[in-house]
N, CA, C and O of each residue as an XYZ file, in Angstrom:
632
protein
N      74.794     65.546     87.446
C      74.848     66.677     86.556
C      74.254     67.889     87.255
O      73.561     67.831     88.271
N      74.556     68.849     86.688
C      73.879     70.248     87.413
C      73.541     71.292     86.411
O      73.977     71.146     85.269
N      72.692     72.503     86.755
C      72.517     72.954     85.706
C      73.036     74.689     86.751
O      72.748     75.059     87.889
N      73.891     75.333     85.622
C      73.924     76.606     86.070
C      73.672     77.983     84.587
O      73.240     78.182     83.451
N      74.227     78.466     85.564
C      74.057     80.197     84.194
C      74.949     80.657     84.342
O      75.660     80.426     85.320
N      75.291     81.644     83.231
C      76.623     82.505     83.035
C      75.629     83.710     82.584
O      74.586     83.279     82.092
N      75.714     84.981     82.638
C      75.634     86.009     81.712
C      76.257     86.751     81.467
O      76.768     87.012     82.556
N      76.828     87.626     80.519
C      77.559     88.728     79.918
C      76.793     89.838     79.881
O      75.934     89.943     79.006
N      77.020     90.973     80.962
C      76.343     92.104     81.116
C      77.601     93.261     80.081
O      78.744     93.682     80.261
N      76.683     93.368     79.144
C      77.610     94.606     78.581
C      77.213     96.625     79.054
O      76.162     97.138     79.439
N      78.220     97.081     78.854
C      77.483     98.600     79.024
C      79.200     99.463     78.333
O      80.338     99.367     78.792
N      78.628    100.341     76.962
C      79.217    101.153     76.232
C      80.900    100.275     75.974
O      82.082    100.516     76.221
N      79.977     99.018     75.249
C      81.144     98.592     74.569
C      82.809     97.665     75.832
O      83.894     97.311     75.371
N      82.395     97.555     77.265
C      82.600     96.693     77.817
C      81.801     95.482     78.584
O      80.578     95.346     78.624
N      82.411     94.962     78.952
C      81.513     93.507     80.037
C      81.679     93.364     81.075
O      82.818     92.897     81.114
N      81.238     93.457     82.281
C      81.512     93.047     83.464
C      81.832     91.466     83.665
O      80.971     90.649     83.338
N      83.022     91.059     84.182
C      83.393     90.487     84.236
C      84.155     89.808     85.645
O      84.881     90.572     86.281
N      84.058     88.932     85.948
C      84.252     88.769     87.217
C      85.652     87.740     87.597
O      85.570     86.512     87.559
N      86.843     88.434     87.940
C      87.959     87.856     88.236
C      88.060     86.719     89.582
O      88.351     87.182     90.685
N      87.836     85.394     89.451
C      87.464     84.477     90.344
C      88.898     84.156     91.342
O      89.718     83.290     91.037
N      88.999     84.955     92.466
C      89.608     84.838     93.268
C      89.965     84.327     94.751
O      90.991     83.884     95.267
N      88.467     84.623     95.276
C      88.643     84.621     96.778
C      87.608     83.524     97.539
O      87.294     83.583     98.728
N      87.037     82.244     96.316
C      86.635     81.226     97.032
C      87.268     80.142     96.997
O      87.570     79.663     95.904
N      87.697     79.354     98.483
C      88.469     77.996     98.422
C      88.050     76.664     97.291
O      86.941     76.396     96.830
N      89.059     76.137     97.112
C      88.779     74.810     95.906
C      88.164     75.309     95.263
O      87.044     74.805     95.340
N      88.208     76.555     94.175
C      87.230     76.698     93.138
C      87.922     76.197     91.886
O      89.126     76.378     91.707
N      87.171     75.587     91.054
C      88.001     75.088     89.549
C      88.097     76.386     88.392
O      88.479     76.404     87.222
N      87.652     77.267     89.150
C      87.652     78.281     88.569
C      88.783     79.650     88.945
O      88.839     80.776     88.451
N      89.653     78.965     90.073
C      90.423     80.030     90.417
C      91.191     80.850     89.534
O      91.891     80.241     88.725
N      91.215     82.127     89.512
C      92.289     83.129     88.579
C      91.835     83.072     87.249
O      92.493     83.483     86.294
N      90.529     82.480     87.165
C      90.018     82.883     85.848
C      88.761     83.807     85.727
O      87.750     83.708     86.423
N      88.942     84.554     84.915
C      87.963     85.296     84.055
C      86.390     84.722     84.338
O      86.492     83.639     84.914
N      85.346     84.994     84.179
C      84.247     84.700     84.126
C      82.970     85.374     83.648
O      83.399     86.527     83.625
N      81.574     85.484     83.209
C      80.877     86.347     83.079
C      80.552     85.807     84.777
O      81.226     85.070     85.498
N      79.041     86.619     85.078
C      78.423     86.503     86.454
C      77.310     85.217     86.396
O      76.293     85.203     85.702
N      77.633     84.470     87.029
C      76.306     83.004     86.849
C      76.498     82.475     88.883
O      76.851     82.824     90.009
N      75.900     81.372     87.988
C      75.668     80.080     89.282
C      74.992     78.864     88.952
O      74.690     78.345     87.878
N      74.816     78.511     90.266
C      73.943     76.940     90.202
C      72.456     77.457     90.454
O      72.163     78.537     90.967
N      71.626     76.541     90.025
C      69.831     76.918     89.644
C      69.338     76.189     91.325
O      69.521     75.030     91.698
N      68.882     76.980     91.856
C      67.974     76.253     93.595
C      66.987     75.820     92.854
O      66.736     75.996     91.661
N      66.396     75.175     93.766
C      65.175     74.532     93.653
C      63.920     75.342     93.108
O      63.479     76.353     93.654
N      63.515     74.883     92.201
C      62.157     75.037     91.397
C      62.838     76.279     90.548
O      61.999     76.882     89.879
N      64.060     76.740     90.446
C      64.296     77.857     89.576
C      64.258     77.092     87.982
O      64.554     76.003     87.489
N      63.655     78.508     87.516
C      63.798     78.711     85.983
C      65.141     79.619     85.580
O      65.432     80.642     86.199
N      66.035     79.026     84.291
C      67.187     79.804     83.619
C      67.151     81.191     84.050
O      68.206     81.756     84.341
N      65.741     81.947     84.134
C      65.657     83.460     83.994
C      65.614     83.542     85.417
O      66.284     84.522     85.744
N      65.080     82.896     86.537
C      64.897     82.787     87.851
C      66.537     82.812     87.915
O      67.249     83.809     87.791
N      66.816     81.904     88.066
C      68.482     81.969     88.494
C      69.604     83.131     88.030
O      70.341     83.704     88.833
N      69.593     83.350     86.698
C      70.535     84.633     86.529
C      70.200     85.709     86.980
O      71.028     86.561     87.303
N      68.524     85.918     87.119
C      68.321     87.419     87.935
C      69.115     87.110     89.396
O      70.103     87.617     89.928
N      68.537     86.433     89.632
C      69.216     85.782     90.997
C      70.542     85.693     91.289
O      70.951     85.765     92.448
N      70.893     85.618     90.822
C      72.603     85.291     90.581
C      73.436     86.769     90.355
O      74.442     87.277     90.850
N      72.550     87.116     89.440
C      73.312     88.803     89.164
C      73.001     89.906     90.134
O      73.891     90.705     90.428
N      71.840     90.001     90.632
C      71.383     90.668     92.031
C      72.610     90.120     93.060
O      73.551     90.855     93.359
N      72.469     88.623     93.605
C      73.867     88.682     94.796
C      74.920     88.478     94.606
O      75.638     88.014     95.492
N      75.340     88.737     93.459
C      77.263     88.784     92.708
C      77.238     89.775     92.521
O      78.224     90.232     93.100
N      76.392     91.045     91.736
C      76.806     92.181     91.843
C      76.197     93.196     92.168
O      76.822     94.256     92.130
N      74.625     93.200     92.639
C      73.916     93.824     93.213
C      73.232     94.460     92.560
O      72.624     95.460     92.940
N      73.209     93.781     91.000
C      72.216     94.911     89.476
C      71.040     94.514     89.588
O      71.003     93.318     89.877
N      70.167     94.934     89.500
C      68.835     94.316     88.532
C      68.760     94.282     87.557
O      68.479     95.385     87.086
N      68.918     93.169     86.530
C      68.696     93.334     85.217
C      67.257     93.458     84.786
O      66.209     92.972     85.210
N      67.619     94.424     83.620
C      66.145     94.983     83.337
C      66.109     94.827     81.573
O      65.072     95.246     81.059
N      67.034     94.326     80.746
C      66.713     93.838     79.580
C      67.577     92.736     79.460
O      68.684     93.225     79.686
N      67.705     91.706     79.269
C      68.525     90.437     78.867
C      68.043     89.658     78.160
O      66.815     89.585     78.219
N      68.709     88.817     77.272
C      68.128     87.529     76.929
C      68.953     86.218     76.544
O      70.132     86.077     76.218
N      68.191     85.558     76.656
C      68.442     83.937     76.400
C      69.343     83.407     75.179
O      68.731     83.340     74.112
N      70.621     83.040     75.155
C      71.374     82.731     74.249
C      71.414     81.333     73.682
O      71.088     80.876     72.586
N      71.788     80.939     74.495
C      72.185     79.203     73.965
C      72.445     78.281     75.594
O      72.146     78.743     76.695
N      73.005     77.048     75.367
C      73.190     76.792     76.355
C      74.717     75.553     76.256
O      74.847     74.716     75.362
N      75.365     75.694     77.023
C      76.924     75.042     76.813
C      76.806     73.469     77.724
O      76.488     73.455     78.913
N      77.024     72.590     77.178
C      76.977     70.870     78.023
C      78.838     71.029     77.813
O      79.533     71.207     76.813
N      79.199     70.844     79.446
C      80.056     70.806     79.348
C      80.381     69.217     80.389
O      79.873     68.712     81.390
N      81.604     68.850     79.365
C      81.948     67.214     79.877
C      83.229     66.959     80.399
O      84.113     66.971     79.542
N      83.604     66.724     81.593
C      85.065     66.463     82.161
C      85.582     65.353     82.167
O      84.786     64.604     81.599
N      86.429     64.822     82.469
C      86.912     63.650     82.851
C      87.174     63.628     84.323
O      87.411     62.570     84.906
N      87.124     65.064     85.077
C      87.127     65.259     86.638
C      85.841     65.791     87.244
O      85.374     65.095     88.145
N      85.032     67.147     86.844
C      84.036     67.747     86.623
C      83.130     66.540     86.753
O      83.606     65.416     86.590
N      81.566     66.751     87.100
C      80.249     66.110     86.686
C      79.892     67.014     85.677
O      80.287     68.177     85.755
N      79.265     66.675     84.830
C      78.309     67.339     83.518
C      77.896     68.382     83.724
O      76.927     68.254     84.471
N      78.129     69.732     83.410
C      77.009     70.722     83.505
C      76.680     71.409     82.327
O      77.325     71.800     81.354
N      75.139     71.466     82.780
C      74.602     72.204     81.643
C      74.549     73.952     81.958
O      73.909     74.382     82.918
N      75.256     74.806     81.078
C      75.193     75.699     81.275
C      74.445     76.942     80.223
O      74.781     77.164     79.060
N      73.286     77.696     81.049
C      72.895     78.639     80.090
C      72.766     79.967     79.876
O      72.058     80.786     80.462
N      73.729     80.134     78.727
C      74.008     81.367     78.530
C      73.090     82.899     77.966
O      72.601     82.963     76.838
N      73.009     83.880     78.846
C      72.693     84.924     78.556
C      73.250     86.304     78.440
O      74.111     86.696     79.228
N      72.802     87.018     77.520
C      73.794     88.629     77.553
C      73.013     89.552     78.201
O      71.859     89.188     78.427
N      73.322     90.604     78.546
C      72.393     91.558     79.165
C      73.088     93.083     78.363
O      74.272     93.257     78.074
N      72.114     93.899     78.175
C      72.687     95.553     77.825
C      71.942     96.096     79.036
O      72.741     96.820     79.629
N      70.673     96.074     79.728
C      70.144     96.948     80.596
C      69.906     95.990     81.943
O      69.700     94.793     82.142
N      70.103     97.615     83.040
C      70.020     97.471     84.321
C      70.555     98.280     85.276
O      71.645     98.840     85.157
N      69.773     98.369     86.297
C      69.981     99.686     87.108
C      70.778     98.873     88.258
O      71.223     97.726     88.266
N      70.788     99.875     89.200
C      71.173     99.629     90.644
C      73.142    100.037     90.301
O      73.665    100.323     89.224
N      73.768     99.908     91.637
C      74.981     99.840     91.699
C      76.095     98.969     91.821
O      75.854     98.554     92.955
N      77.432     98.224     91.389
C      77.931     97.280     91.440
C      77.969     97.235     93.177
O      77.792     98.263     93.830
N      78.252     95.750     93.889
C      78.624     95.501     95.404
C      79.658     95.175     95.413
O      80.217     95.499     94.365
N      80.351     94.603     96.162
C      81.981     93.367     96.280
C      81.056     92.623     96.331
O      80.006     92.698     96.969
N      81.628     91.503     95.301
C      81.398     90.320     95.083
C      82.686     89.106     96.452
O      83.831     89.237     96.884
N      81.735     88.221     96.598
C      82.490     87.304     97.468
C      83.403     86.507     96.730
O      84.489     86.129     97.169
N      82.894     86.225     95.468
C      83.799     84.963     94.935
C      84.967     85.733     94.093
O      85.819     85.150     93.422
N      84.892     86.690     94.199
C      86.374     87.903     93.257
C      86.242     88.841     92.931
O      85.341     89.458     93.502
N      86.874     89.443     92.031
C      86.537     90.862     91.602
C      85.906     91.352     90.411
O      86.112     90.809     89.325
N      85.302     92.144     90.516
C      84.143     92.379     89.403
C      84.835     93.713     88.990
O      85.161     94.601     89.777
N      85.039     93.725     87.415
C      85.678     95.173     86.439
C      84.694     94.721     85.358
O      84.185     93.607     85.229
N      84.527     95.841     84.592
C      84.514     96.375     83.276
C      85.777     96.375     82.410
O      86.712     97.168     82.305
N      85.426     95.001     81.723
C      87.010     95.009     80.408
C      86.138     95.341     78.964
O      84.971     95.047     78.709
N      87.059     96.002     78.190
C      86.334     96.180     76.803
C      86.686     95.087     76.359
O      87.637     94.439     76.797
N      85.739     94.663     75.163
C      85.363     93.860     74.193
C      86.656     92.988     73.477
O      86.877     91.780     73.391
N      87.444     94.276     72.980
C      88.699     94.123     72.432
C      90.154     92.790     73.491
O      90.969     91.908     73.219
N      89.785     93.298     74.306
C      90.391     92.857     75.782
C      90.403     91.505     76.291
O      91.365     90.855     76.698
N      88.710     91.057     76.172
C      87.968     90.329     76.641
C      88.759     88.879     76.399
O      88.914     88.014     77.260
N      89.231     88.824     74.985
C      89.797     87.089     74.992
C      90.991     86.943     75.402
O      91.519     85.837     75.519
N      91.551     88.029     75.664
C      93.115     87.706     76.232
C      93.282     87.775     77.597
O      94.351     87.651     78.195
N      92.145     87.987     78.095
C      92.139     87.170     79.705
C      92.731     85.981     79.632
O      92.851     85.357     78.577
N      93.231     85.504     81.002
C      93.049     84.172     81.614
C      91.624     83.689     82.050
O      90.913     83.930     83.025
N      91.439     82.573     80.450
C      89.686     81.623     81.265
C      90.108     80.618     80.235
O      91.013     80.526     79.406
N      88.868     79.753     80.708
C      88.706     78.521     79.955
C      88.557     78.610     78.654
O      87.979     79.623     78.260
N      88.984     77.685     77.702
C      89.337     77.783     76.311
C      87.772     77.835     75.558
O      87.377     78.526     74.619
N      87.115     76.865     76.337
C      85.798     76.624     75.498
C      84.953     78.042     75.777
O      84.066     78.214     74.941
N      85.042     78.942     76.648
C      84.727     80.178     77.525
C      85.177     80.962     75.814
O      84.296     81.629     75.272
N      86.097     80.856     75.336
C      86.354     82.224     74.142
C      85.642     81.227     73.046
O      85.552     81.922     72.034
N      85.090     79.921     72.762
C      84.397     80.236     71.563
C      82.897     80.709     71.591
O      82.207     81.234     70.717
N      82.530     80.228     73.326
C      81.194     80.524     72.912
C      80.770     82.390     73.282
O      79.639     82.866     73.180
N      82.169     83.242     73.758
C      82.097     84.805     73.784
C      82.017     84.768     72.521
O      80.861     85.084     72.241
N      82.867     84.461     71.170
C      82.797     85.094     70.038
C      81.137     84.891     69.695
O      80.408     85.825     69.362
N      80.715     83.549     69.837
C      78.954     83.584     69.436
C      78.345     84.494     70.184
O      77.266     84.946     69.800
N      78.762     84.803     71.048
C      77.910     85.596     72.547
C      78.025     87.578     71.411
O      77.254     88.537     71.370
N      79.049     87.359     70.900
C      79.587     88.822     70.292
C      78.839     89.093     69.031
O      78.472     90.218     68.689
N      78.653     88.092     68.420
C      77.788     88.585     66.955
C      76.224     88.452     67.884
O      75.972     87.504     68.627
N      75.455     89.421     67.677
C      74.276     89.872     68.419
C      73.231     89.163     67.663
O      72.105     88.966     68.121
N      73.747     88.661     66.126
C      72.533     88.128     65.710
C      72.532     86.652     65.365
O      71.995     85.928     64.526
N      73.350     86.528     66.358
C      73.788     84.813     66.357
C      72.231     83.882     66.930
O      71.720     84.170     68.012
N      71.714     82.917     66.131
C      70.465     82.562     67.081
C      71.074     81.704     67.832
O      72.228     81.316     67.652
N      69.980     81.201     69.131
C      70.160     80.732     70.244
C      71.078     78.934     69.710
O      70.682     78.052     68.948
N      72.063     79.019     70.346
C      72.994     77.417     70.250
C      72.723     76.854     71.059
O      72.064     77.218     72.034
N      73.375     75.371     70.738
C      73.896     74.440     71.503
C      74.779     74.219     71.422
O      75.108     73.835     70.300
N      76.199     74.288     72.828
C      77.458     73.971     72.389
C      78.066     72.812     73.164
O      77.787     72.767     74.362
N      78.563     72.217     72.848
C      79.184     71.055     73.733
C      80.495     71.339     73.644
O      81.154     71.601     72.638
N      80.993     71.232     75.340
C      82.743     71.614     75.559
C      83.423     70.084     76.284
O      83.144     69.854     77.461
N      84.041     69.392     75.741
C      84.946     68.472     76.304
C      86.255     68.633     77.220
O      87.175     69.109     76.554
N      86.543     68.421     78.319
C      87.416     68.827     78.714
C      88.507     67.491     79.376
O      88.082     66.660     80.179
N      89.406     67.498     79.050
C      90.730     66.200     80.191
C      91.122     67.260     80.725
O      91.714     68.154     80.121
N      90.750     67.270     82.248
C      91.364     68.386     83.013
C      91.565     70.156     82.637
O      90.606     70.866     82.332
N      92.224     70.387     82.682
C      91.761     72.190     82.004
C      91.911     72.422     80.537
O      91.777     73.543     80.048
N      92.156     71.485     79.922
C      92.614     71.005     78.432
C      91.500     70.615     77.504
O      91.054     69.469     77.459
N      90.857     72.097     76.406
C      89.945     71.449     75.756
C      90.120     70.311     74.801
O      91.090     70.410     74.051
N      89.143     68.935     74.651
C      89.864     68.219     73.395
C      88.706     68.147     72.910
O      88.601     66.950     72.642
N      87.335     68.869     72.489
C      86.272     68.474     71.419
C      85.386     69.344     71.688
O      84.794     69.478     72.759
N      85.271     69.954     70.735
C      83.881     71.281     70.926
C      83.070     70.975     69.617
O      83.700     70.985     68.560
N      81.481     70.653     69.595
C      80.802     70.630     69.006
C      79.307     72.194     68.666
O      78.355     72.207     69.446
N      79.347     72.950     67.865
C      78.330     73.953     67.953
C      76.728     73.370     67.581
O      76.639     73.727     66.406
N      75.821     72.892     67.812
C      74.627     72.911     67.023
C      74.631     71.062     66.406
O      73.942     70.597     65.497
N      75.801     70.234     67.407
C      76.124     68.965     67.075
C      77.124     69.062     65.884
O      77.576     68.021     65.406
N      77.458     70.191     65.426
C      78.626     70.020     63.880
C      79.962     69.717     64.879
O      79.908     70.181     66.017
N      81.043     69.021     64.512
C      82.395     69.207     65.113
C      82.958     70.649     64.581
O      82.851     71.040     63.418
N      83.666     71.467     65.804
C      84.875     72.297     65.343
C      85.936     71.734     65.432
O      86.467     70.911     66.178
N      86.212     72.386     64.423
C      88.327     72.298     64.329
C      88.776     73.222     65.757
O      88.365     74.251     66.292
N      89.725     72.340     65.990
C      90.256     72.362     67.351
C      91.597     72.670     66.329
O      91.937     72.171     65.256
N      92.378     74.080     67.471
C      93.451     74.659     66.820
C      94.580     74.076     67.627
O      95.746     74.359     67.353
């Protein structure tokens, strides 16, 4: 199992978002993403996304916080636990990112990307601001969600 981070940096009503393009064998190719990674050694959740968002896009985040966190289960994948944070503040300037391209999409926009299915339920929680911190569990057979649980309740799968 592994544990990584995602965050959703917003600014005037869009998200930076990072179009996953230009690293080999990624399971993530041509999809959508917020900015995360995998946690190094002795990192803490908040250790790693500063970390992560400094060398993906070269920000310092300077207000963020702690959302929930997504267990996601494959039938190809190993287990990861992933934890999610949003950000509104932070200085510095965007860089090129290595693993794709980094834009600003508005809000409106945001679910009709190409990404992972379980990726748009936990943006809509990520979108109500006064959502408290979850637990979500994402099931996956290959890129195909079949069981999403919020807080241990089952969702209806559409």
């Amino acid at each position: 199992m592994r544990n990584t981070t995602l965050i959703y940096i917003e600014q005037n009503g869009k998200y930076l978002m990072l179009h996953r393009t230009k690293k080999k064998n990624d399971q993530s190719h041509d999809k959508w993403l917020g900015i995360g990674g995998k946690f190094e050694d002795k990192e803490s959740p908040e250790d790693c996304i500063l970390r992560e968002t400094k060398e993906e896009t070269g920000l310092i985040l300077t207000d963020y916080r702690y959302r929930g966190i997504v267990t996601f289960v494959s039938d190809i994948w190993e287990t990861e636990y992933m934890h999610l944070f949003t950000a509104d503040g932070f200085s510095g300037d965007l860089i090129e990112c290595a693993e794709g391209d980094l834009q600003w999409i508005s809000q409106d926009k945001l679910l009709s990307l190409p990404m992972w299915e379980g990726d748009k339920i936990f943006l809509r929680l990520l979108f109500d601001k006064k959502q408290p911190f979850f637990s979500l569990k994402l099931i996956y057979e290959g890129d195909k969600l079949t069981c999403a649980a919020k807080d241990g309740i089952p969702l209806k799968m559409t």
